[in-house]
KEVO-823437 format. One record per residue (C-alpha): x, y, z; residue in three letters; residue number from 1. Coordinates in steps of 0.25 Angstrom, whole numbers. Each point is the difference from the previous one (the first is absolute). Last residue first. Layout:
% residues N
{atom {X,Y,Z},"ALA",NUM} ...
END
This chain:
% residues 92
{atom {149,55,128},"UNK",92} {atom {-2,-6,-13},"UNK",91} {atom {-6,8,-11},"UNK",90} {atom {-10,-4,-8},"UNK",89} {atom {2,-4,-15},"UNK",88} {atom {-14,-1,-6},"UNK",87} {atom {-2,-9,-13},"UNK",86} {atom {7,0,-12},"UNK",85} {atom {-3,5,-14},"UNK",84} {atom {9,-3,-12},"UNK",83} {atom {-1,5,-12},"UNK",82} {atom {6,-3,-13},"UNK",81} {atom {0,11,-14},"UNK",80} {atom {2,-7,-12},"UNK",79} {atom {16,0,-5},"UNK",78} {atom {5,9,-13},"UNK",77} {atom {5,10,11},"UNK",76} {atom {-1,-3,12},"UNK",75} {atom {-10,-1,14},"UNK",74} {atom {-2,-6,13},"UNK",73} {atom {-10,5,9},"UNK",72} {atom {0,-4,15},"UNK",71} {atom {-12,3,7},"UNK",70} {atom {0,1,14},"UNK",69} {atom {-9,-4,12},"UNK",68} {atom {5,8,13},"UNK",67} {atom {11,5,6},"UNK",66} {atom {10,12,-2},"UNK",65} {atom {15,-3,0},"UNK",64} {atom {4,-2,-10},"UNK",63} {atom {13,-8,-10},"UNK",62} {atom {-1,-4,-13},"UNK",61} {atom {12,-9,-5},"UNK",60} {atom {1,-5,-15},"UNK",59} {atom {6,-9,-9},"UNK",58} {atom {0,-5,-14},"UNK",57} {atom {14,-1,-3},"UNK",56} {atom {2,14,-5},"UNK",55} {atom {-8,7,12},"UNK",54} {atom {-13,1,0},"UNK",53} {atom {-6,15,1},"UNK",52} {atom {-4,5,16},"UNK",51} {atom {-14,5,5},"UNK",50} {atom {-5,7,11},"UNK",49} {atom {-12,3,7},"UNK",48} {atom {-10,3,-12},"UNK",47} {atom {-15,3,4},"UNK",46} {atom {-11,-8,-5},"UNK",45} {atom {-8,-1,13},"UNK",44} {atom {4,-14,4},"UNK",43} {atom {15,3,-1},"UNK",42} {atom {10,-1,-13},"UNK",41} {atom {13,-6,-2},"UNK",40} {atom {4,3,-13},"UNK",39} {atom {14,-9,-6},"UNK",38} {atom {3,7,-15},"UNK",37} {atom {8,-11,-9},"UNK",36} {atom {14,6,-2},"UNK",35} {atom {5,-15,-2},"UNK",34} {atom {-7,-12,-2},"UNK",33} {atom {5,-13,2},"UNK",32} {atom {-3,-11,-10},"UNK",31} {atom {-6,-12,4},"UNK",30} {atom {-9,0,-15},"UNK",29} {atom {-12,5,7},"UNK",28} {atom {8,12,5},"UNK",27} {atom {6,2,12},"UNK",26} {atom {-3,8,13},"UNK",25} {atom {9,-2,13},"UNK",24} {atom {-5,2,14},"UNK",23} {atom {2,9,11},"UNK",22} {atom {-10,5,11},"UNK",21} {atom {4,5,12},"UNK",20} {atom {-8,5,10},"UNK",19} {atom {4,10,11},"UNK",18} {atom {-4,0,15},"UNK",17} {atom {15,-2,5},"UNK",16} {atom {0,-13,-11},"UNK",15} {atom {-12,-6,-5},"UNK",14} {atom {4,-9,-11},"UNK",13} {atom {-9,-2,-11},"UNK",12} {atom {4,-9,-14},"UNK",11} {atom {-7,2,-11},"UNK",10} {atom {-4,-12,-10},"UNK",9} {atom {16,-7,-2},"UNK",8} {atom {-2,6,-15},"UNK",7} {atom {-11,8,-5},"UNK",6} {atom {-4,-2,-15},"UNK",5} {atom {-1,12,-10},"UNK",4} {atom {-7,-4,-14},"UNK",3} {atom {4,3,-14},"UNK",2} {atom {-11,5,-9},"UNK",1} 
END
């Protein structure tokens, strides 16, 4: 089965207490992946948004809940990626 890689790993901006987080996926051949399903989880298992990729790979996720996430990246014929980072705190 084909693999789903992560490019430019996440990027996270803290904007008028929102994080960004935007990144492009591609396959294990360089190619982008469209319509691929972008899940950005909490600690407890529930769903907080999620976004597909757009044609050239891309995506843009935007929150504003704090905390560790779970970002899971999926599509069809590709293996299943998850990524889980640690606790964003807000910034007063």
């Amino acid at each position: 089965m084909k693999h789903l890689c992560l490019l430019f790993i996440l990027l996270f901006l803290k904007v008028s207490a929102q994080t960004e987080i935007k990144g492009f996926i591609i396959s294990e051949n360089n190619q982008p992946v469209s319509r691929a399903n972008v899940i950005l989880i909490d600690s407890k298992d529930h769903i907080i948004t999620f976004v597909f990729s757009n044609k050239d790979g891309s995506f843009l996720l935007n929150t504003d809940k704090f905390g560790e996430f779970i970002l899971q990246i999926s599509a069809s014929g590709y293996t299943k990626k998850t990524f889980r980072f640690p606790s964003l705190k807000k910034i007063r």
